[in-house]
C-alpha positions as CSV (number, residue, x, y, z in Angstrom):
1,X,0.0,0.0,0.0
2,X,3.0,2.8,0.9
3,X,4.8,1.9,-2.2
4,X,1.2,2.3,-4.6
5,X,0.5,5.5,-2.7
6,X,3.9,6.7,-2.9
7,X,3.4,6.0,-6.9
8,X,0.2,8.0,-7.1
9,X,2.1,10.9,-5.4
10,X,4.8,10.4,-7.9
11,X,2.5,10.6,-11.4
12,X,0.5,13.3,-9.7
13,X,3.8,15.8,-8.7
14,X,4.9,14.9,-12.2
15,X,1.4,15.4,-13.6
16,X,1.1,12.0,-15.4
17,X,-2.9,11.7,-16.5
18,X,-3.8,8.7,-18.7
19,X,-4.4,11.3,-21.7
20,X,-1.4,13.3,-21.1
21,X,0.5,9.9,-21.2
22,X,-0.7,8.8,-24.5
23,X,0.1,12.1,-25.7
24,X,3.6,11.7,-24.7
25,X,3.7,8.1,-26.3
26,X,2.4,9.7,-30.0
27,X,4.8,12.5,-29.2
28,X,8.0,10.1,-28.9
29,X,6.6,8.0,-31.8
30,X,6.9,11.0,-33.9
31,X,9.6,13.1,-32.8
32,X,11.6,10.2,-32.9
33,X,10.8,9.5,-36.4
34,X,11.6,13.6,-37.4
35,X,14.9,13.6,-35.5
36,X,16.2,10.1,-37.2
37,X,17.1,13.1,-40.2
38,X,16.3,16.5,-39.3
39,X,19.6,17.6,-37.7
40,X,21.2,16.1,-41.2
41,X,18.8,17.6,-43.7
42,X,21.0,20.5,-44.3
43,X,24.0,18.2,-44.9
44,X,21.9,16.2,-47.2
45,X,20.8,19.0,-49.1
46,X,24.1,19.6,-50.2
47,X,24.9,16.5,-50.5
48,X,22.3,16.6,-53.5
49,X,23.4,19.5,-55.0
50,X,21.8,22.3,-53.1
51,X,23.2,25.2,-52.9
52,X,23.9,27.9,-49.6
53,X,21.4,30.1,-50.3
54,X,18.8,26.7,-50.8
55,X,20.0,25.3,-47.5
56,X,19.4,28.8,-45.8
57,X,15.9,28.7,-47.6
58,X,15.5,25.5,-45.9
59,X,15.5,27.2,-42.6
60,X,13.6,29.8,-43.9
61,X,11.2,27.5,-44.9
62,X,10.8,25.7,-42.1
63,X,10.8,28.7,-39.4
64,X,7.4,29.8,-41.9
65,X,5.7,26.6,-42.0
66,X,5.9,26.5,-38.0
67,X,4.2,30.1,-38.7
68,X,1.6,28.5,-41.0
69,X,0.6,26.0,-39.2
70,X,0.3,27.1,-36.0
71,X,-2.6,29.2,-36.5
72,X,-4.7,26.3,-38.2
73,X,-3.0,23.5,-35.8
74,X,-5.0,25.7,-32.6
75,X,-8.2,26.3,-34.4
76,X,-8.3,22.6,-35.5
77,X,-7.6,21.5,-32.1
78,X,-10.3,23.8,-30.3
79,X,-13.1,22.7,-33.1
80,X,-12.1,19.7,-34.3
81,X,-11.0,18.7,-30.1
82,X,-7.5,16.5,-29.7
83,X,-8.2,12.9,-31.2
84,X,-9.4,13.6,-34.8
85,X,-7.1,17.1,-34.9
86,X,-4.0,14.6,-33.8
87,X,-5.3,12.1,-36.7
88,X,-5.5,14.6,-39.2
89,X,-1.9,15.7,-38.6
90,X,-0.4,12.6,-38.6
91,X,-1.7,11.9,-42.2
92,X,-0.3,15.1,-43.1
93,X,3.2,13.6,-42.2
94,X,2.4,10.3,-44.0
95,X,2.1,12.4,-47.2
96,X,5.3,14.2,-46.6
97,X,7.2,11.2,-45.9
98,X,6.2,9.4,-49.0
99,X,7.2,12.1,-51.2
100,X,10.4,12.0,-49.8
101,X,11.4,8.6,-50.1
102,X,10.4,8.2,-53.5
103,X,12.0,11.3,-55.4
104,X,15.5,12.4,-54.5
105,X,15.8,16.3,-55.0
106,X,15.9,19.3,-52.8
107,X,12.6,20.5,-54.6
108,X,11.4,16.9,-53.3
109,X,12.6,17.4,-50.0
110,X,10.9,21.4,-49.9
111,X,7.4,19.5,-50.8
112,X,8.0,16.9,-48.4
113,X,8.9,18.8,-45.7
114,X,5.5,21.1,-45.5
115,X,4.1,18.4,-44.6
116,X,6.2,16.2,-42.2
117,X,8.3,18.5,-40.8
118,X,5.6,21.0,-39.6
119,X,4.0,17.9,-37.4
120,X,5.1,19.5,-34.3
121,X,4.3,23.1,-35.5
122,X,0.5,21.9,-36.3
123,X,0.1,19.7,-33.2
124,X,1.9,21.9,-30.2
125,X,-1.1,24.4,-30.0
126,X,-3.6,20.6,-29.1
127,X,-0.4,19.3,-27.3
128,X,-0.3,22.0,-24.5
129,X,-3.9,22.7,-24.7
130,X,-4.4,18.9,-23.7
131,X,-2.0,19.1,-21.0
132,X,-3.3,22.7,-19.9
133,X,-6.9,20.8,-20.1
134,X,-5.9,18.4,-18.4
135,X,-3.9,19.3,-15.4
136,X,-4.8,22.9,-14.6
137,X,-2.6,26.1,-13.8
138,X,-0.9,24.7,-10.6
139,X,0.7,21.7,-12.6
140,X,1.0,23.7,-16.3
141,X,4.9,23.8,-16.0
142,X,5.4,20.6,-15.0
143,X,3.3,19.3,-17.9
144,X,5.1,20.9,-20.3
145,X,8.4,20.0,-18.8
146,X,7.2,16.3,-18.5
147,X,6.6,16.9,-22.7
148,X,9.6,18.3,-23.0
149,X,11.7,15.8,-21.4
150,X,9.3,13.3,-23.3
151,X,10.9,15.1,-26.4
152,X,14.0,15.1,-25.8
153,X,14.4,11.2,-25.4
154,X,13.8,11.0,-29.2
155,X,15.5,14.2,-29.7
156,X,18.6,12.8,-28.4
157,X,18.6,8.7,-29.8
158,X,17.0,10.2,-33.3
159,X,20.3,11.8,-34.5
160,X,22.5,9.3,-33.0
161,X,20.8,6.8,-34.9
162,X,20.6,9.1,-37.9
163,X,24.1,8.8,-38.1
164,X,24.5,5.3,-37.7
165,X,22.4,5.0,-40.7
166,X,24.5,7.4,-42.7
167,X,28.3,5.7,-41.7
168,X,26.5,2.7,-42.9
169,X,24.4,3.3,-46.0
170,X,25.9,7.0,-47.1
171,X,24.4,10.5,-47.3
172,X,21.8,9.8,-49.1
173,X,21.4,6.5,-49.3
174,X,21.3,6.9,-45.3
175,X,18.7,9.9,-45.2
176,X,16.4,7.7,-47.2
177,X,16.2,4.8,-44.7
178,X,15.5,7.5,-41.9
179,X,12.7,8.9,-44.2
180,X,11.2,5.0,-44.4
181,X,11.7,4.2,-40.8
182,X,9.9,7.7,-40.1
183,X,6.7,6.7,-42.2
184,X,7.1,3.4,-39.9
185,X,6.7,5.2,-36.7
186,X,4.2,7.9,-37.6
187,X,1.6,5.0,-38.8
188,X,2.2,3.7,-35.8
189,X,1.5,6.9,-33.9
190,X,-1.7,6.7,-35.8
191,X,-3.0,3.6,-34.1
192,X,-1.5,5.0,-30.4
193,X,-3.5,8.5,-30.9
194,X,-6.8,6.5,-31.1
195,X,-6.3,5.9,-26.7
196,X,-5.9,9.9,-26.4
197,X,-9.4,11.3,-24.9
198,X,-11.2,13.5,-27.3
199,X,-12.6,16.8,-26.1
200,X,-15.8,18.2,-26.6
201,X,-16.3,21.1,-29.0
202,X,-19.8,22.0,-27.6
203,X,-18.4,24.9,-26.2
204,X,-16.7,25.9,-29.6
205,X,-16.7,30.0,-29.8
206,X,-15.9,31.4,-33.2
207,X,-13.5,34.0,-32.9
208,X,-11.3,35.6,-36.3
209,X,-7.6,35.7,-35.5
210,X,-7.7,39.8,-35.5
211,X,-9.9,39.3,-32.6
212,X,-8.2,36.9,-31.0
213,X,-5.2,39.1,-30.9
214,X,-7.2,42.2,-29.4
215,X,-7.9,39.8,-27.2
216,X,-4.8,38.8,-26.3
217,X,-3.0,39.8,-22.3
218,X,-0.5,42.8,-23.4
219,X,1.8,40.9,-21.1
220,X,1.5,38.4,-23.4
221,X,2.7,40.7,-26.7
222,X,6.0,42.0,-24.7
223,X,6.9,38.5,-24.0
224,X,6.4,38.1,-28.0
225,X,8.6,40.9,-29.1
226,X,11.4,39.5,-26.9
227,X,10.7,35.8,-27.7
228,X,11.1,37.0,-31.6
229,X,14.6,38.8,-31.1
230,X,16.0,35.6,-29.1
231,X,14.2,33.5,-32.3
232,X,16.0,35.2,-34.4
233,X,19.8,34.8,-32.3
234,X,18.7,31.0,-32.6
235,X,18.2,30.7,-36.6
236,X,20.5,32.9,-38.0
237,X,23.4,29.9,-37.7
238,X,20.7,26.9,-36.9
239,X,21.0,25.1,-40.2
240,X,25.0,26.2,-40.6
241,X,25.7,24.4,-37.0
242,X,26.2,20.7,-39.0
243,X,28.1,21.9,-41.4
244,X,30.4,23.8,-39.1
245,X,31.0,20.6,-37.1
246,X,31.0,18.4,-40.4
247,X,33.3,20.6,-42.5
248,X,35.1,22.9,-40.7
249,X,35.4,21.1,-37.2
250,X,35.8,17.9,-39.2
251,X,33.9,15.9,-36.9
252,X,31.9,12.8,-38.3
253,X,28.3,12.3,-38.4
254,X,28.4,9.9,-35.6
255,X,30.0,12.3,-33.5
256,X,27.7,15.1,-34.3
257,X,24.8,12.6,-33.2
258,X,26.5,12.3,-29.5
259,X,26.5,16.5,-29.5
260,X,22.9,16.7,-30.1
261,X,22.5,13.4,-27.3
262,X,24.6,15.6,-25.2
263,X,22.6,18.8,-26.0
264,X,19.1,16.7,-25.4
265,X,20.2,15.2,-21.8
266,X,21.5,18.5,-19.9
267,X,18.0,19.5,-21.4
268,X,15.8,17.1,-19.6
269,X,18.0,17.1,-16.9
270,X,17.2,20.3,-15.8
271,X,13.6,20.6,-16.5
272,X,11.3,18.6,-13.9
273,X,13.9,20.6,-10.9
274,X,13.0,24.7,-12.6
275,X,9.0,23.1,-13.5
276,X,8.6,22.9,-9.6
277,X,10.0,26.1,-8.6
278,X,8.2,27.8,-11.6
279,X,5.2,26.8,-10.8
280,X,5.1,28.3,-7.8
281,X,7.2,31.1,-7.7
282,X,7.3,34.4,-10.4
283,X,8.5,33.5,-13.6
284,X,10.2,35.8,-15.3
285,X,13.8,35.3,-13.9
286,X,13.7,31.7,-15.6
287,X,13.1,33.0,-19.3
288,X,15.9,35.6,-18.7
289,X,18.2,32.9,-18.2
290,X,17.0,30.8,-20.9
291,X,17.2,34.3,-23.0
292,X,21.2,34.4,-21.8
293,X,21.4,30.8,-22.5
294,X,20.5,31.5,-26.4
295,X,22.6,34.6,-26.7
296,X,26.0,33.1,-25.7
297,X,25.7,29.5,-27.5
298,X,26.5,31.1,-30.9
299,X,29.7,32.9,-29.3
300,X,30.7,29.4,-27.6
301,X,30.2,27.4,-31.0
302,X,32.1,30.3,-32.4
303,X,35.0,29.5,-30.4
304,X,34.8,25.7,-30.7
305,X,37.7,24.4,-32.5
306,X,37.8,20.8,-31.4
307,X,35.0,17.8,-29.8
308,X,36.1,18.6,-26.4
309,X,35.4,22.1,-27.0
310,X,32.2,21.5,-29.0
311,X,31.2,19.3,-25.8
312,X,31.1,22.6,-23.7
313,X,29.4,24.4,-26.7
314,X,26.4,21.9,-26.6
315,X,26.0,21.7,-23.2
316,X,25.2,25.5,-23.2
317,X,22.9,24.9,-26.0
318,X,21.1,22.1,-23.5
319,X,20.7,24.6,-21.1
320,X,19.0,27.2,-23.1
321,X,16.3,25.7,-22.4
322,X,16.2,26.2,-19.1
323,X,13.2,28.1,-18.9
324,X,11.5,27.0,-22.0
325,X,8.6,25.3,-20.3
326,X,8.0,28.5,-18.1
327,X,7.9,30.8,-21.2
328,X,5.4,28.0,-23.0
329,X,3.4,28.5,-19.2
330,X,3.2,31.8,-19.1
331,X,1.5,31.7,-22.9
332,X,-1.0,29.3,-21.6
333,X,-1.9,31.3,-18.2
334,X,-2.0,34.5,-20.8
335,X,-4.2,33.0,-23.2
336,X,-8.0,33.2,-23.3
337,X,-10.1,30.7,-20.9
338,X,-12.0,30.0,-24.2
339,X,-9.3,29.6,-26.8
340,X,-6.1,28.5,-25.3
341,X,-5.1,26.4,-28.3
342,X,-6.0,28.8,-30.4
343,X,-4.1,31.9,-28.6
344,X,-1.3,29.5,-28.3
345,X,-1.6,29.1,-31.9
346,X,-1.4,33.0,-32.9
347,X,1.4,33.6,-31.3
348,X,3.6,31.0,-32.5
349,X,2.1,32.2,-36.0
350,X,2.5,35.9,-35.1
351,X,6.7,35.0,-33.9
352,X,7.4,32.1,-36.5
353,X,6.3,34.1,-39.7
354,X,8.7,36.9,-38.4
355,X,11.9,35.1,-37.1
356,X,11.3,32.7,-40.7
357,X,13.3,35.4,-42.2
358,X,16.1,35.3,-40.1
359,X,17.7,31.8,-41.4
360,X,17.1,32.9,-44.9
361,X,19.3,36.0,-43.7
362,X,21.8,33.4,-42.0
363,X,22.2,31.7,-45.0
364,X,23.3,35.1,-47.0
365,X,26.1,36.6,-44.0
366,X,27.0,32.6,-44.3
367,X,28.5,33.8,-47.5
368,X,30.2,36.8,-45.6
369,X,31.4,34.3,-42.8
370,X,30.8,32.3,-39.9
371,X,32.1,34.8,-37.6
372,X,29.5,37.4,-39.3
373,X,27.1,34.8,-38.8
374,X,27.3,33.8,-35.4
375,X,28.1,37.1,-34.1
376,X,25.2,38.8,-35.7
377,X,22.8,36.1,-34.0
378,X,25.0,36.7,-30.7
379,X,23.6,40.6,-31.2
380,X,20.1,39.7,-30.9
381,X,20.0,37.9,-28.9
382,X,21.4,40.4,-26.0
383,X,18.9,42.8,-27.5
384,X,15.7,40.5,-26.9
385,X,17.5,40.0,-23.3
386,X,17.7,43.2,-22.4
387,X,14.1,44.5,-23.6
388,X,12.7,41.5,-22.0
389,X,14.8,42.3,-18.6
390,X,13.1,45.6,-18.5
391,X,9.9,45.6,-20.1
392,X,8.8,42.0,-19.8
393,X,6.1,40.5,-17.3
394,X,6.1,37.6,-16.1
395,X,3.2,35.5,-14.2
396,X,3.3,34.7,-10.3
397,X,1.4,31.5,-9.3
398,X,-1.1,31.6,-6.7
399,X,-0.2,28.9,-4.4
């Protein structure tokens, strides 16, 4: 009996509902799946011929699909409620996927990615508002940690195994096989999504996005401005940060893999510790540090000449997300009782169709240099610091 009620405090501290843990079991499924390739796709690209101004309009493209979807992926969820929105997305991704594996082209690989790659762009606004839903304000932050550590398992086997797969196969040859095992894994995140609880839409209140953003806590829109600025610090040298390592760093695929495992650990080791005090404490102090965290990684990488050094760099890029489940919380206590998802939604579409322009930029200083590159991003990201340090709200929790 002690050791079954010492479980049930255990799931309840770490907020572990029966929905919320199905959504956590789609969520490895698929980011699993995206991860096997994603950190390579840039590396792939030019392995097929792209050129640097095609792998910065990857970036570009993907930072506007996250816009693009956002905003339909929280109106879907709030009509459509979690189960059948979740379905709907995951077919999406089957599409993408397919189109991938069978043609062998960056034009193939821009047409495939609108669909799979923006999974977790369309099905973040229903991921939170599920775990919102479901666990109320008290337990938001440790919700969203728990999904972010749930990420980050994936996040940190996927590239690992991406490189195996590359070693073994080759580029390309490689890149396809994680395409196919990805199709694999998202069907059969299709059959798991069928045990998450749907949610009424009874209670479904029309509302057009202009609205919505009157609507929206002004607390909210100073977080936004900042949150864009430190966006911006983080994709200006995203896509470039494999080919640094690969190329200029000369590490190997494999090793590169162990970075982003690195990167993904000191990540989830450090979120279920800040969810507790944040949910019960003020919140702002945690997205400053995050904030720091983003503005000094591009400086560190800068400086990385060697694995042990690159070690160092990616544990400061782990730790950037220190307060990344607070900031997500704060959205969510800031959004409207009757259209979290959506809110949710508009401001990832409001930030992402802004900061999509800022890897298209990376990818033309590229051509300048790294140094102009990394340094530039370094700059904004100490200006979305300091206007958030002295203009930004955060939320303290009732206890």
């Amino acid at each position: 009996m002690a050791n079954h009620a010492t479980i049930r405090r255990l799931t309840e501290f770490l907020g572990l509902k029966r929905s919320v843990v199905y959504l956590f079991g789609l969520t490895i499924l698929m980011i699993t799946g995206e991860k096997l390739w994603d950190r390579f796709l840039p590396k792939y690209l030019e392995g097929i011929g792209a050129t640097t101004l095609i792998i910065g309009a990857l970036g570009f493209l993907q930072n506007l699909l996250n816009a693009f979807w956002s905003l339909p992926g929280g109106y879907l969820a709030d009509r459509l409620g979690h189960r059948r929105s979740f379905l709907l997305f995951n077919g999406m991704a089957v599409a993408g996927y397919l189109v991938a594996i069978f043609f062998t082209n960056w034009i193939a690989v821009f047409i495939g990615i609108i669909f799979f790659s923006a999974w977790s762009a369309v099905s973040l606004p229903a991921s939170m508002s599920l775990i919102a839903g479901s666990l109320g304000s008290a337990k938001t932050a440790m919700g969203i940690s728990m999904h972010a550590i749930i990420r980050r398992i994936p996040m940190a086997v996927g590239p690992i195994i991406g490189g195996v797969f590359i070693t073994t196969y080759g580029l390309i040859a490689g890149i396809r096989a994680a395409f196919i095992v990805s199709l694999i894994l998202c069907l059969l995140g299709m059959m798991l999504q069928l045990f998450v609880k749907d949610t009424s839409t009874r209670s479904y209140q029309p509302v057009h996005p202009f609205v919505l953003w009157r609507q929206l806590d002004p607390r909210l829109k100073n977080l936004l401005v900042s949150d864009i600025l430190i966006r911006f610090c983080e994709q200006i040298p995203y896509v470039f940060v494999v080919i640094w390592c690969l190329d200029v760093i000369k590490v190997s695929p494999e090793q590169f893999g162990l970075l982003t495992a690195l990167e993904m650990i000191t990540a989830a080791l450090i979120y279920i510790p800040v969810a507790s005090f944040s949910d019960r404490v003020e919140r702002k102090p945690f997205v400053v540090i995050t904030f720091i965290f983003f503005t000094i990684f591009p400086v560190i990488l800068f400086f990385s000449t060697s694995f042990t050094a690159l070690v160092i760099a990616f544990v400061v890029r782990g730790l950037k997300e220190f307060g990344e489940p607070t900031r997500k919380a704060i959205i969510l206590d800031l959004c409207p009782t009757h259209a979290k998802a959506r809110g949710y939604g508009l401001y990832y579409f409001v930030r992402d169709l802004i900061v999509s322009f800022a890897a298209f930029v990376g990818g033309i200083i590229w051509k300048v240099g790294p140094a102009f590159n990394f340094f530039t991003a370094a700059a904004f990201g100490v200006i979305g610091t300091l206007i958030f340090v002295f203009y930004g709200k955060g939320i303290e929790v009732k206890k």
